[in-house]
Residue frames as a rotation matrix with the C-alpha (Angstrom) as fourth column:
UNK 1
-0.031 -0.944 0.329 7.20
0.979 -0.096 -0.180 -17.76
0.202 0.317 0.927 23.03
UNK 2
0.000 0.112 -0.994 8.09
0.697 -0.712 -0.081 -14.43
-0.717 -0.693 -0.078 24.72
UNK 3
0.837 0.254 0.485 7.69
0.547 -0.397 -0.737 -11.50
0.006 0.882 -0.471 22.01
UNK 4
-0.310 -0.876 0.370 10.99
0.710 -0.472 -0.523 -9.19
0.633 0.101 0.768 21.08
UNK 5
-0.167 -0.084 -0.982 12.37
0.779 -0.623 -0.079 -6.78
-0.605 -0.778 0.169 24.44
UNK 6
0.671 -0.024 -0.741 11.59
0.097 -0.988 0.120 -2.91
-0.736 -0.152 -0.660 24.65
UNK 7
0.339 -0.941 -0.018 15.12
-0.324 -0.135 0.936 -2.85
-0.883 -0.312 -0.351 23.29
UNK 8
-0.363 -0.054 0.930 15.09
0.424 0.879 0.216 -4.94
-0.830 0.473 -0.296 20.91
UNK 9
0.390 0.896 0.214 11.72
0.836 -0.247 -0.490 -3.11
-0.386 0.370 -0.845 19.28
UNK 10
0.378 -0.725 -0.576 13.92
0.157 -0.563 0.811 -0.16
-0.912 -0.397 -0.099 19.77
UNK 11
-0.327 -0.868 -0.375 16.81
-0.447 -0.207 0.870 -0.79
-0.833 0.452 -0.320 17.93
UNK 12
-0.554 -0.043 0.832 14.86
0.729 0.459 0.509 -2.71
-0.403 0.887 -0.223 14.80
UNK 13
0.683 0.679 -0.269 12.62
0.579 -0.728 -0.368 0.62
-0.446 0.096 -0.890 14.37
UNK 14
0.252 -0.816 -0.520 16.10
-0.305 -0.577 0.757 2.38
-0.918 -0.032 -0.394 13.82
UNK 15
-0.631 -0.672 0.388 17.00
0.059 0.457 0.887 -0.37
-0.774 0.583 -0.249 11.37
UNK 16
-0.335 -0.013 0.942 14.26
0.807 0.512 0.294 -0.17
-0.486 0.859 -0.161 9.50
UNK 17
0.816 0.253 -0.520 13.71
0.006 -0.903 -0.429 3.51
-0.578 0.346 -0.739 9.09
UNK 18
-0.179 -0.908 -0.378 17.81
-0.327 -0.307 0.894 3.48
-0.928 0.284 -0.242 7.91
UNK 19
-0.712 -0.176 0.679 16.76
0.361 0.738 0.570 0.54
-0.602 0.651 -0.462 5.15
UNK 20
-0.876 0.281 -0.391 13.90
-0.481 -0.487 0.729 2.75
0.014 0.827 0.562 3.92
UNK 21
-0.605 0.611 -0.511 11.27
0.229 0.748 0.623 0.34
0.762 0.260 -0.593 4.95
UNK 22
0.395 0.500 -0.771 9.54
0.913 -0.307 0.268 2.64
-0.103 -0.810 -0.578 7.69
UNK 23
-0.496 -0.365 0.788 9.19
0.284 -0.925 -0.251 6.45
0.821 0.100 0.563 7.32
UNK 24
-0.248 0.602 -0.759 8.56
0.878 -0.190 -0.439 8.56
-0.409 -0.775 -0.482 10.01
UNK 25
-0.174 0.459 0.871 5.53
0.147 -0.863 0.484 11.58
0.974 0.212 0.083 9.08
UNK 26
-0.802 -0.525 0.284 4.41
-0.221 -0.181 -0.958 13.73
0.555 -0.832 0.029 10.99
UNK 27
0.142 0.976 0.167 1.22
-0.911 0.063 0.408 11.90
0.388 -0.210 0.898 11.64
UNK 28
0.773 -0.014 0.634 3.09
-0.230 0.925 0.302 8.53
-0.591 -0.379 0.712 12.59
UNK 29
-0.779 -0.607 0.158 5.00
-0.291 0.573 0.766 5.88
-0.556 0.551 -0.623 11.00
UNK 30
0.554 0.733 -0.395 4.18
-0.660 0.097 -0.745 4.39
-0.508 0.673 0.537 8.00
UNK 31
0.094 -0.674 0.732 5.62
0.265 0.726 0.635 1.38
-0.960 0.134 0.247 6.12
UNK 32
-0.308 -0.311 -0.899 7.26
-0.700 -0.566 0.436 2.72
-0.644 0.764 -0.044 2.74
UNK 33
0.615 0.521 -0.592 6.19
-0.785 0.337 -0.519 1.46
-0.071 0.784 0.616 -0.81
UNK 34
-0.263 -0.899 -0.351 9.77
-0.850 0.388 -0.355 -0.48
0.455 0.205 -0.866 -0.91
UNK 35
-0.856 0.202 0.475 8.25
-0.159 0.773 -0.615 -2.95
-0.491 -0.602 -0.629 1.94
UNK 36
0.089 0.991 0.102 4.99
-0.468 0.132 -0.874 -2.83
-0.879 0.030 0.475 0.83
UNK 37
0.376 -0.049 -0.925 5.78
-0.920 0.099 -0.380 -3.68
0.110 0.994 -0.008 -2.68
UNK 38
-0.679 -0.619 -0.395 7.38
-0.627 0.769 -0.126 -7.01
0.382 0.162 -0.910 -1.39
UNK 39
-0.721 0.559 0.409 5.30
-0.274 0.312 -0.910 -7.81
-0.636 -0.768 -0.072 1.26
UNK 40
-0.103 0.434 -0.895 2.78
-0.921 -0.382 -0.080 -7.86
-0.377 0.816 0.439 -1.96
UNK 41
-0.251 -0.272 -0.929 4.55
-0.678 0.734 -0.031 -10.55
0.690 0.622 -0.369 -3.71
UNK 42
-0.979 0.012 -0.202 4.12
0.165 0.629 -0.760 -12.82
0.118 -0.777 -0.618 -0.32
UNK 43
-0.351 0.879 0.323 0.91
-0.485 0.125 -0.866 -12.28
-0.801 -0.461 0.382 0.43
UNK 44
0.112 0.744 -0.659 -0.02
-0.993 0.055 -0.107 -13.42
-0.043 0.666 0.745 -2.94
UNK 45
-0.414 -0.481 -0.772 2.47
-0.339 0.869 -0.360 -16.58
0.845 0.113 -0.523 -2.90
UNK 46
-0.783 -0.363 -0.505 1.60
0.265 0.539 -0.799 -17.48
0.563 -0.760 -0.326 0.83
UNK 47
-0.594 0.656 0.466 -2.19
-0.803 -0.456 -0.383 -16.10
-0.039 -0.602 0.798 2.18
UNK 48
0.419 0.907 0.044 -4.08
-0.866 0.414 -0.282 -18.73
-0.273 0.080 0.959 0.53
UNK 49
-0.132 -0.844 -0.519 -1.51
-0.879 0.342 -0.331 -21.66
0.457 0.413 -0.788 0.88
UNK 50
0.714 0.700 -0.012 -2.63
-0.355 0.377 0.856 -24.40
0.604 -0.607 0.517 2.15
UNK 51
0.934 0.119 0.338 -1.44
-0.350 0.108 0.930 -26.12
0.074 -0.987 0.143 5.36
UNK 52
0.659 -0.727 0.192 1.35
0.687 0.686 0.238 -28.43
-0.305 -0.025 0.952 4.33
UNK 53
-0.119 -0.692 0.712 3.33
0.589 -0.627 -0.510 -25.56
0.800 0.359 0.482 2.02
UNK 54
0.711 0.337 0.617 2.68
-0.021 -0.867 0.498 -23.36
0.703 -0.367 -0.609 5.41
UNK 55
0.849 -0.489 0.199 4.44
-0.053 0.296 0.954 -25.70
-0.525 -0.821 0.225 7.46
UNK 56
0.537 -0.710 0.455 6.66
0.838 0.511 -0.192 -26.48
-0.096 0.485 0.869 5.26
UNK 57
0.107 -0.455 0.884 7.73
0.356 -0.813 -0.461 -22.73
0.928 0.365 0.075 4.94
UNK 58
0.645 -0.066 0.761 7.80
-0.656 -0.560 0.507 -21.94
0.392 -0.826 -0.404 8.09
UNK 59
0.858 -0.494 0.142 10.20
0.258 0.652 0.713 -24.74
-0.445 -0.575 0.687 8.88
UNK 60
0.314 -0.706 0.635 12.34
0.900 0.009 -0.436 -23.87
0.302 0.708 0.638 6.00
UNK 61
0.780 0.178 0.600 12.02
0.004 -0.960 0.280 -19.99
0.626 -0.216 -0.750 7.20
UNK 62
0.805 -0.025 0.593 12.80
-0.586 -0.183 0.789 -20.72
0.089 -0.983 -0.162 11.15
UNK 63
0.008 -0.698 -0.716 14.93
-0.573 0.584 -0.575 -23.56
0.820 0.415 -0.395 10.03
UNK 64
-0.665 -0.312 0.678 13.60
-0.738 0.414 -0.533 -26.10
-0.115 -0.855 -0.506 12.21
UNK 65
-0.989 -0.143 -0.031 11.99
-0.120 0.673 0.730 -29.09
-0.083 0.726 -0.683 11.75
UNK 66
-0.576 0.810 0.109 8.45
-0.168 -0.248 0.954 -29.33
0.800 0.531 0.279 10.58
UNK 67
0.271 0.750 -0.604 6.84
0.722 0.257 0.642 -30.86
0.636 -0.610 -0.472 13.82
UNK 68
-0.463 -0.069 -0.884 8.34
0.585 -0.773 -0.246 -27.85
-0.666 -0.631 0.398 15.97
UNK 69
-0.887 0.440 -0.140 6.50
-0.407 -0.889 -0.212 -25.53
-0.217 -0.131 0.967 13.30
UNK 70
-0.225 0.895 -0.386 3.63
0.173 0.426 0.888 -27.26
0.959 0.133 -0.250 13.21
UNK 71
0.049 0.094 -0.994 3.79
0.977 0.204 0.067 -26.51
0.209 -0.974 -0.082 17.08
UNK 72
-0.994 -0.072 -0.086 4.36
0.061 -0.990 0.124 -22.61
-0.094 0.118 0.989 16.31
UNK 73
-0.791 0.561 0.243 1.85
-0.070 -0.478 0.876 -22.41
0.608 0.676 0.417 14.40
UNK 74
0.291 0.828 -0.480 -0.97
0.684 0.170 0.709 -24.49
0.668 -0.535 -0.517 16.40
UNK 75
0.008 0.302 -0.953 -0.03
0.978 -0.203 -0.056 -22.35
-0.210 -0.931 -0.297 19.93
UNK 76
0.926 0.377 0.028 0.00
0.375 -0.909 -0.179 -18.58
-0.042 0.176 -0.984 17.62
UNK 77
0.266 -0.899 -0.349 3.77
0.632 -0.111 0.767 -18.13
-0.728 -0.424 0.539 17.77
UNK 78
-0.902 -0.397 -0.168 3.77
0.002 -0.394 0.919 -17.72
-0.431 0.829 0.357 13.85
UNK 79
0.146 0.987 0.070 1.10
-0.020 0.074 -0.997 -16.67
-0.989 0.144 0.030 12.05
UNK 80
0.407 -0.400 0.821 0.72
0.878 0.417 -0.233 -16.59
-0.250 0.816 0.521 8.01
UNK 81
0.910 -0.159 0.383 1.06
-0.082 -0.974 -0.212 -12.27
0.406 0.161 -0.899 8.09
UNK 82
0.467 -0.867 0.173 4.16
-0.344 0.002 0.939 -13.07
-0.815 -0.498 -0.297 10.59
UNK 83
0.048 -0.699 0.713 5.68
0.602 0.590 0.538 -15.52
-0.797 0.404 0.450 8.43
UNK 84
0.556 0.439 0.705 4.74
0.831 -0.300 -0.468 -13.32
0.006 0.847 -0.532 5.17
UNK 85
0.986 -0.166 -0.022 6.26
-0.142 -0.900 0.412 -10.18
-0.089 -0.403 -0.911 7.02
UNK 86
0.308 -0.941 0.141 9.55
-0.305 0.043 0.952 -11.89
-0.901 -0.336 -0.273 7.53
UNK 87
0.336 0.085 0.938 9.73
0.771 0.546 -0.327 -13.04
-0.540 0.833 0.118 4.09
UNK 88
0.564 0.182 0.805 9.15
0.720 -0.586 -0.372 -9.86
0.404 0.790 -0.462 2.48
UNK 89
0.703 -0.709 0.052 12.15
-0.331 -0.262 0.907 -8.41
-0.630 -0.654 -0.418 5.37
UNK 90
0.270 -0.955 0.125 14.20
-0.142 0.089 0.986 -10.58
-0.952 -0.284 -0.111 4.44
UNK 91
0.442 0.041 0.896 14.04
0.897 -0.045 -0.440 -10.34
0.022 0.998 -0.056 0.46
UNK 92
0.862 -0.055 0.505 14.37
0.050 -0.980 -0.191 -6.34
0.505 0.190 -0.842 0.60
UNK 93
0.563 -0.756 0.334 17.21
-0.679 -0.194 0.708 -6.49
-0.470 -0.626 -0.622 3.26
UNK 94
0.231 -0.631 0.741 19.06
0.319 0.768 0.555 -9.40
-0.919 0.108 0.379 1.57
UNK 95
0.682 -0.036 0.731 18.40
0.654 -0.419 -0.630 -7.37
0.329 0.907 -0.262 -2.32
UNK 96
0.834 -0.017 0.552 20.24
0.018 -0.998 -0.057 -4.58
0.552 0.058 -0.832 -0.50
UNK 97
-0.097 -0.947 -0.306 23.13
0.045 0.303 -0.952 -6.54
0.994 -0.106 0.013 0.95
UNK 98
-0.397 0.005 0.918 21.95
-0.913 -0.102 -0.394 -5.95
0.091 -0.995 0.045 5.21
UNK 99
-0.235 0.063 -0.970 22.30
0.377 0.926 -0.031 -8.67
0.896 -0.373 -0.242 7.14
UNK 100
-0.431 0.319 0.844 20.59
-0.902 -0.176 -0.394 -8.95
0.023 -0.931 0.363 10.69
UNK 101
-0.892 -0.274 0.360 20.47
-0.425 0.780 -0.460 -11.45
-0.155 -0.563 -0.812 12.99
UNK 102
-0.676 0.621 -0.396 17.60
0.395 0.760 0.516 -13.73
0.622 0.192 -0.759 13.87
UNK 103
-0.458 0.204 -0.865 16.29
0.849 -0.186 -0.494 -11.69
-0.262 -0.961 -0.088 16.88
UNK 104
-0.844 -0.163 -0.511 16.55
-0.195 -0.795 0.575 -8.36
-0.500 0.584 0.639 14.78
UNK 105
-0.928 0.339 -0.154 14.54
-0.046 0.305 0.951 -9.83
0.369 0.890 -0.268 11.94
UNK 106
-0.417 0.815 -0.403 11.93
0.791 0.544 0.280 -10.99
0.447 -0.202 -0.871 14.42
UNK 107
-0.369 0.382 -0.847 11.40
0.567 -0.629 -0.531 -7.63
-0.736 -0.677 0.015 16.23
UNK 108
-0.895 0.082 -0.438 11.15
-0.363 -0.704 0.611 -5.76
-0.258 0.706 0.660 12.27
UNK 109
-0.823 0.532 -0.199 8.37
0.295 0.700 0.651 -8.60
0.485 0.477 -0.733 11.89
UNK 110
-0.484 0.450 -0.751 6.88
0.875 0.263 -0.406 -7.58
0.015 -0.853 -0.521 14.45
UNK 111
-0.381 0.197 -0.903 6.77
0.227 -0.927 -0.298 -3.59
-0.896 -0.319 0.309 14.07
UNK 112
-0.901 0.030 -0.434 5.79
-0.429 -0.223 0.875 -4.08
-0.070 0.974 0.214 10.37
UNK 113
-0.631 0.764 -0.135 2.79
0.667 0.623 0.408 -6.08
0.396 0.167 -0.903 11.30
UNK 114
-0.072 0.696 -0.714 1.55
0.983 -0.074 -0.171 -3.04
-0.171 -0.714 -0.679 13.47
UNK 115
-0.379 -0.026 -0.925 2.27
0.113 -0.993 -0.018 -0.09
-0.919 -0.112 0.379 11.39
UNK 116
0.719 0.674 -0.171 0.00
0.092 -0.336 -0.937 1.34
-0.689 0.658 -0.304 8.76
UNK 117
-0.034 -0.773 0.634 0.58
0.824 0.337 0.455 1.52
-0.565 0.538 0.626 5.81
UNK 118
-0.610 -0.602 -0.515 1.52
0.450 -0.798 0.401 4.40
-0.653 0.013 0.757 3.59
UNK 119
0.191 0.952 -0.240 -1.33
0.009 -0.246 -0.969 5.65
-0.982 0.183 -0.055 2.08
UNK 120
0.012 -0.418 0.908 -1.46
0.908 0.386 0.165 4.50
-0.419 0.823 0.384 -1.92
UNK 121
0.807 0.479 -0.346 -2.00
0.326 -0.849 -0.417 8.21
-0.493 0.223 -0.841 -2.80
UNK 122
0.330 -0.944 -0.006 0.77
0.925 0.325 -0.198 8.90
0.189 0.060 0.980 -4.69
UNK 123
-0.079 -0.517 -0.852 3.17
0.748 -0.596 0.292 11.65
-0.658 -0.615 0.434 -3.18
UNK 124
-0.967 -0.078 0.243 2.78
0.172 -0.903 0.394 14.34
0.189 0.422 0.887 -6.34
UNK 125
-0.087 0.995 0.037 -1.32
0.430 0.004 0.903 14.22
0.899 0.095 -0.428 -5.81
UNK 126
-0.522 0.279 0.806 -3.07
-0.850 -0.091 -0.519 16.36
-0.072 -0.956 0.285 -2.85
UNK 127
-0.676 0.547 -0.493 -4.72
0.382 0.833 0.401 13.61
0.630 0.083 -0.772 -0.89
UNK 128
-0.388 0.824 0.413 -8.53
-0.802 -0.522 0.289 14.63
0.454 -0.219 0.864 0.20
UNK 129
-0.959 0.273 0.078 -10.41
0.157 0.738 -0.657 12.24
-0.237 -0.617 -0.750 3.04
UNK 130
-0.055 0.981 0.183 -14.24
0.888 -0.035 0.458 12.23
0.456 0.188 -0.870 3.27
UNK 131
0.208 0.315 -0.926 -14.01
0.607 -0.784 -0.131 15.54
-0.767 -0.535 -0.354 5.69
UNK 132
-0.195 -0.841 -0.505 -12.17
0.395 -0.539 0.744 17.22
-0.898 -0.055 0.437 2.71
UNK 133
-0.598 0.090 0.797 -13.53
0.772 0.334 0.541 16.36
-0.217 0.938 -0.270 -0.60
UNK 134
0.330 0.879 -0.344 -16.75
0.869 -0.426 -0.253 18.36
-0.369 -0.216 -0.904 -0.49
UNK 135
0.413 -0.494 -0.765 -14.45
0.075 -0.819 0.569 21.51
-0.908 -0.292 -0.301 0.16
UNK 136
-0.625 -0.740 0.248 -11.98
0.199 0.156 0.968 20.83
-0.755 0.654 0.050 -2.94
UNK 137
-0.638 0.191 0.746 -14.99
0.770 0.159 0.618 20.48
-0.001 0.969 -0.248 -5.66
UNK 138
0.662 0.726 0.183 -16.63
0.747 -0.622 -0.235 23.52
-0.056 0.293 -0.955 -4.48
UNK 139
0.344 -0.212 -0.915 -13.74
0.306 -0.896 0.323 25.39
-0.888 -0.391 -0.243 -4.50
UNK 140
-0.730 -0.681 -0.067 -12.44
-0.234 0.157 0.960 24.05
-0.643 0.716 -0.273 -7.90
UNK 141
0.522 0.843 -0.132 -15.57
-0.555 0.218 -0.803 24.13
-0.648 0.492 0.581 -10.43
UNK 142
0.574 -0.268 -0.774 -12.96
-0.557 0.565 -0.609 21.61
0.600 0.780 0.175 -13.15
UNK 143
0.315 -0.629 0.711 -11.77
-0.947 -0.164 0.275 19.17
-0.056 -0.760 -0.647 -11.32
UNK 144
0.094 0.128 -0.987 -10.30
-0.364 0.927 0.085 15.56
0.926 0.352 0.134 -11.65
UNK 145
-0.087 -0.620 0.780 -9.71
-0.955 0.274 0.111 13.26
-0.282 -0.735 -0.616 -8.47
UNK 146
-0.163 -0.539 -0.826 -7.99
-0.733 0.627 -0.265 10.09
0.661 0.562 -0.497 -8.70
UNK 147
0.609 0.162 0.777 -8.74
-0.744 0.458 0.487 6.80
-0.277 -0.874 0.399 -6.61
UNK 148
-0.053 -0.950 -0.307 -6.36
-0.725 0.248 -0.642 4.51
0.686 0.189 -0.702 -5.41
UNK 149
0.987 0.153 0.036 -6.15
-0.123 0.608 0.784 1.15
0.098 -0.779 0.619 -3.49
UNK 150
-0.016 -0.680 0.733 -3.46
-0.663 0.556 0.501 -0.86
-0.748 -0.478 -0.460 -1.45
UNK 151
-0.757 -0.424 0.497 -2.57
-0.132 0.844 0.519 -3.88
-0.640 0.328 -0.695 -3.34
UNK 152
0.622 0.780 -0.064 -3.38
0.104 -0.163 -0.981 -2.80
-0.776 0.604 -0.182 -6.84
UNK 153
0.052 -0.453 0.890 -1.77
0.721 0.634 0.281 -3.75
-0.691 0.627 0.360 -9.67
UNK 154
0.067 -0.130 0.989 -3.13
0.995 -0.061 -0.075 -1.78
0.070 0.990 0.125 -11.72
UNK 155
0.994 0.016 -0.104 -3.20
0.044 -0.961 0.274 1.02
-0.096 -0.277 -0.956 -9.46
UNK 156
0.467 -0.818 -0.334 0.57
0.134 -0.308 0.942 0.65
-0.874 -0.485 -0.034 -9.19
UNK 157
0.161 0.119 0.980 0.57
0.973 -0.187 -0.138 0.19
0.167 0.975 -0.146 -13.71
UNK 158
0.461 0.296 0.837 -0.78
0.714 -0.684 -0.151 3.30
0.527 0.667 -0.526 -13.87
UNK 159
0.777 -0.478 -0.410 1.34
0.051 -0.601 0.798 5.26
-0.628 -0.640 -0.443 -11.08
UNK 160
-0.151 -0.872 0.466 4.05
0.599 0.294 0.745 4.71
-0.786 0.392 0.478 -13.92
UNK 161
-0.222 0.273 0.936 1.93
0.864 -0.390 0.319 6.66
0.452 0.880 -0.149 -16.69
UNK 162
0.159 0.706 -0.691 1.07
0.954 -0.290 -0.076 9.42
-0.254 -0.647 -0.719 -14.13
UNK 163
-0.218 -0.657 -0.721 3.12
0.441 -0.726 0.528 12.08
-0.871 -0.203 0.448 -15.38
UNK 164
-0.863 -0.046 0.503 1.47
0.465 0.318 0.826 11.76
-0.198 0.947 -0.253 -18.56
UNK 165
-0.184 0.976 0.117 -1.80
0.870 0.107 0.481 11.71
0.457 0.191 -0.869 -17.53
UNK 166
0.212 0.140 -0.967 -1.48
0.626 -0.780 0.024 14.67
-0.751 -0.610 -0.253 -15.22
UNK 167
-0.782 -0.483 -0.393 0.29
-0.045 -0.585 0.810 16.45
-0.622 0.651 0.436 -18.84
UNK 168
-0.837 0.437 0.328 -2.78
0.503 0.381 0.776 15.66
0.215 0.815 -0.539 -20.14
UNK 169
0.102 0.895 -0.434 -5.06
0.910 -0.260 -0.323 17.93
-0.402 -0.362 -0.841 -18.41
UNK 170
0.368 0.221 0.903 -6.30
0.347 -0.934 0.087 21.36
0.863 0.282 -0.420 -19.58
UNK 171
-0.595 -0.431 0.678 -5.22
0.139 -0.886 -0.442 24.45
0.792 -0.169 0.587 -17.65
UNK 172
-0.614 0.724 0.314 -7.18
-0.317 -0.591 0.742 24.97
0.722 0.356 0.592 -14.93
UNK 173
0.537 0.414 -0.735 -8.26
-0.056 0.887 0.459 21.49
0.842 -0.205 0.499 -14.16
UNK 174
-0.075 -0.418 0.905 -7.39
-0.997 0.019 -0.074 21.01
0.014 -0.908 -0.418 -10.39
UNK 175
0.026 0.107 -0.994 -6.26
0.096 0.989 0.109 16.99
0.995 -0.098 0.016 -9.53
UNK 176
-0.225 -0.301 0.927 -6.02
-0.956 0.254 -0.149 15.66
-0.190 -0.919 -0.345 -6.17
UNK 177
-0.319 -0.542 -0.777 -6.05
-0.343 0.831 -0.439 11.90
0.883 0.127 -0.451 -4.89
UNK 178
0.329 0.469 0.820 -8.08
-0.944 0.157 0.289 9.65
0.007 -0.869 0.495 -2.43
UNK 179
-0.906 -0.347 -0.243 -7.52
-0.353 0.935 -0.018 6.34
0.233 0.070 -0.970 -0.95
UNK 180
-0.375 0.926 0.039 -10.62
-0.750 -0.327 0.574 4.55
0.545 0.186 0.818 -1.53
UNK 181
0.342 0.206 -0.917 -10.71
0.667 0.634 0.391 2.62
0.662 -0.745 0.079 1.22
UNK 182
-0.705 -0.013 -0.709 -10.95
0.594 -0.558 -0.580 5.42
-0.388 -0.830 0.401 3.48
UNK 183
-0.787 0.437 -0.436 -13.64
-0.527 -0.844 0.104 7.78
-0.322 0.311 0.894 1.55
UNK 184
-0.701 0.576 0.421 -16.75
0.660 0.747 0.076 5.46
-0.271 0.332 -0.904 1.53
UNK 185
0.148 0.902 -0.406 -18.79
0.293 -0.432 -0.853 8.65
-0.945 0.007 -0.328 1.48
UNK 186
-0.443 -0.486 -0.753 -16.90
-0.551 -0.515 0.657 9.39
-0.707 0.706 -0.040 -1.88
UNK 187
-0.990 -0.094 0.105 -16.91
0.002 0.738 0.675 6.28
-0.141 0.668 -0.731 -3.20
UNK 188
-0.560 0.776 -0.290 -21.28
0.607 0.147 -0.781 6.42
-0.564 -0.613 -0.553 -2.39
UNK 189
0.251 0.462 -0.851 -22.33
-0.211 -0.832 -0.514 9.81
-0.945 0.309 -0.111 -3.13
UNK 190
0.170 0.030 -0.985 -20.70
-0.945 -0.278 -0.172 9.03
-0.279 0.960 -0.019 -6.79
UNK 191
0.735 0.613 0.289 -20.87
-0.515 0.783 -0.350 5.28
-0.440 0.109 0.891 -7.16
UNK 192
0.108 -0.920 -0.377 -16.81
-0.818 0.133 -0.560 4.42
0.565 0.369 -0.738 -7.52
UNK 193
0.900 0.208 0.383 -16.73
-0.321 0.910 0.260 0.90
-0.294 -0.357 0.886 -7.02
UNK 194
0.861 -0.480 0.168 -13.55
0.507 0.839 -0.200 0.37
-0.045 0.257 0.965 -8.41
UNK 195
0.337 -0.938 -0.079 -9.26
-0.536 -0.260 0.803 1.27
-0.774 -0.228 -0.591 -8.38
UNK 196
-0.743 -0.413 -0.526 -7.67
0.465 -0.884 0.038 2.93
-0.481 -0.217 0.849 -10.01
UNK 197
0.527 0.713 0.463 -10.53
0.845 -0.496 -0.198 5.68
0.089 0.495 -0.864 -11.10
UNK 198
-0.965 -0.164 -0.203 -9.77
0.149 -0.985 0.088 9.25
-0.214 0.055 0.975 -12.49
UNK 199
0.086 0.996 -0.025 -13.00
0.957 -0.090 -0.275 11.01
-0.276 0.000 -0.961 -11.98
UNK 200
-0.800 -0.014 0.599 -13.81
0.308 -0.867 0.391 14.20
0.515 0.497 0.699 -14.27
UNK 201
0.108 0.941 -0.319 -16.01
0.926 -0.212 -0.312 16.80
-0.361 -0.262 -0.895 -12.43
UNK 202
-0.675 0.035 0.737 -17.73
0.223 -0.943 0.248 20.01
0.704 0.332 0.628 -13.63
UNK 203
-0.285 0.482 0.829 -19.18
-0.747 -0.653 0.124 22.38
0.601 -0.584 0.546 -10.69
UNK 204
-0.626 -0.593 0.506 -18.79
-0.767 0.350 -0.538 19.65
0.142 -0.725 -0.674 -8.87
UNK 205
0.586 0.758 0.287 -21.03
-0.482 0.611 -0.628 16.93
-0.651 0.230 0.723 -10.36
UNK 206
0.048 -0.503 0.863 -19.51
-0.118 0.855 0.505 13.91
-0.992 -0.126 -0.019 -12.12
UNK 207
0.206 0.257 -0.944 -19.03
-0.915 -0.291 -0.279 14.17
-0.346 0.922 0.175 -15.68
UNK 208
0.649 -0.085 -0.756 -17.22
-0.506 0.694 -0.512 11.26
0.568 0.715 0.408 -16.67
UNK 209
0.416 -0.451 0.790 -15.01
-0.671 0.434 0.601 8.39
-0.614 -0.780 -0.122 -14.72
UNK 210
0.309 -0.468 -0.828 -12.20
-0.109 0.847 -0.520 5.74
0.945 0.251 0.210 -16.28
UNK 211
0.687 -0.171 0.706 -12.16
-0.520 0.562 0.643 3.23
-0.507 -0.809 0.298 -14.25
UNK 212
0.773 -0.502 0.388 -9.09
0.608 0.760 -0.228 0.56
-0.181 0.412 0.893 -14.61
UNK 213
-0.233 -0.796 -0.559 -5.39
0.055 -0.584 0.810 1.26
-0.971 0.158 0.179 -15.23
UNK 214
0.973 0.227 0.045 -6.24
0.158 -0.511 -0.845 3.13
-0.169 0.829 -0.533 -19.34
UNK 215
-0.233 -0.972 -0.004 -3.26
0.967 -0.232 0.104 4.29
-0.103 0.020 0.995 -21.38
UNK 216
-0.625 -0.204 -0.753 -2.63
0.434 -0.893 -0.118 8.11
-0.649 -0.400 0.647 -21.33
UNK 217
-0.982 0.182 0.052 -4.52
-0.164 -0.955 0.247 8.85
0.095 0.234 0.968 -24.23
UNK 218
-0.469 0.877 -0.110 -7.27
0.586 0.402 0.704 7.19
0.661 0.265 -0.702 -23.44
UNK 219
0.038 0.569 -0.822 -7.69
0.902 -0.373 -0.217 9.77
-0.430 -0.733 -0.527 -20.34
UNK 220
-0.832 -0.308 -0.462 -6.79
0.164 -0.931 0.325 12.40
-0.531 0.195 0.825 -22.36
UNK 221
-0.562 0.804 0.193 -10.06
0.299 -0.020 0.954 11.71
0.771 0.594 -0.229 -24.35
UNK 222
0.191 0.872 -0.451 -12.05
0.828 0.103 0.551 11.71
0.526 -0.479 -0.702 -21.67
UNK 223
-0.543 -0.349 -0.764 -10.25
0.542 -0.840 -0.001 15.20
-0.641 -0.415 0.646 -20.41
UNK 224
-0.984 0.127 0.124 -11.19
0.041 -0.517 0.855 16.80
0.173 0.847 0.503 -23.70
UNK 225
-0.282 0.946 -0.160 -14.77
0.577 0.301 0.759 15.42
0.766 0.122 -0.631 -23.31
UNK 226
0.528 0.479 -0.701 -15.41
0.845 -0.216 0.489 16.59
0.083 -0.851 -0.519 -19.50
UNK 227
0.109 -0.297 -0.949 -13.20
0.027 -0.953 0.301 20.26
-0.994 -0.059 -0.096 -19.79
């Protein structure tokens, strides 16, 4: 099956920057929490489905009959991320009242399967890579930094209490904000095996880490303790 024209690619990039579901930075595109947050729900309902409910959704999807997607599927046409992608399209675009064709739909499937996502850092946090960190805790002898994964519950939990927890530091206390799946030398050098983590450093040695989504005052203890 031929993949969606130039054109095509085009004009669903357009659509889905308008719907909010593709931002452009100036480091690239990026798919926005709004997609990502569906796309979520599907991957859990539909990665580890087994064969029959695959076919069976992908006929129901494509609306055709099970032995033509059983024939997608075997020759690569549809895959379960394809079928997952359009799903989690056409939830967010149907919640928001846009309609778009079949063709449309299939070219947004398409450009959502090949752009990155938005980095879970959340937008009030500096975010620090492995080149960066280093720099940040010698310049800031009280610091906290926060880790963060993709598809995390509780990382997304505790994005809800953040304003709290950030009202909960001392004066002083510099935050920033890594995705830890990109900072293995972070995660390494201080042994952060897990999302979401607010690490407490002094002169840039680890004092104390909550790991898990915590309620606010439980980080506020551990603020008090490590500043």
């Amino acid at each position: 099956m031929a993949g969606p024209s130039e054109a095509a690619l085009e004009s669903a990039l357009d659509r889905l920057i308008a719907a909010g579901l593709v931002d452009e930075r100036d480091d690239g595109l990026v798919t926005t929490e709004t997609f990502e947050s569906a796309r979520r729900v599907y991957r859990d309902t539909y990665a580890d489905a087994d064969d029959a409910r695959f076919r069976r959704t992908v006929a129901e999807t494509f609306d055709v009959p099970e032995s033509m997607a059983a024939e997608r599927i075997d020759a690569g046409d549809v895959t379960r991320e394809g079928l997952i992608d359009t799903l989690s399209l056409r939830a967010v675009l149907d919640d928001d009242g846009v309609v778009v064709d079949g063709e449309t739909l299939a070219a947004m499937a398409t450009l959502v399967g090949e752009i990155t996502p938005a980095s879970p850092v959340p937008d009030a946090l500096v975010e620090l890579d492995d080149g960066e960190w280093p720099a940040f805790l010698d310049e800031h002898p009280a610091a906290a930094v926060t880790v963060w994964r993709r598809d995390c519950a509780p990382c997304e939990a505790l994005k809800g209490d953040l304003d709290a927890v950030l009202d909960a530091l001392p004066d002083g206390v510099a935050v920033a904000g890594v995705d830890g799946e990109s900072v293995p030398d972070f995660r390494r050098t201080f042994d952060v095996d897990a999302a979401p983590a607010v690490c407490c450093f002094r002169d840039g040695d680890l004092v104390t880490a909550v790991t898990g989504r915590e309620s606010p005052p439980t980080y506020a203890d551990a603020f008090d303790e490590a500043f």
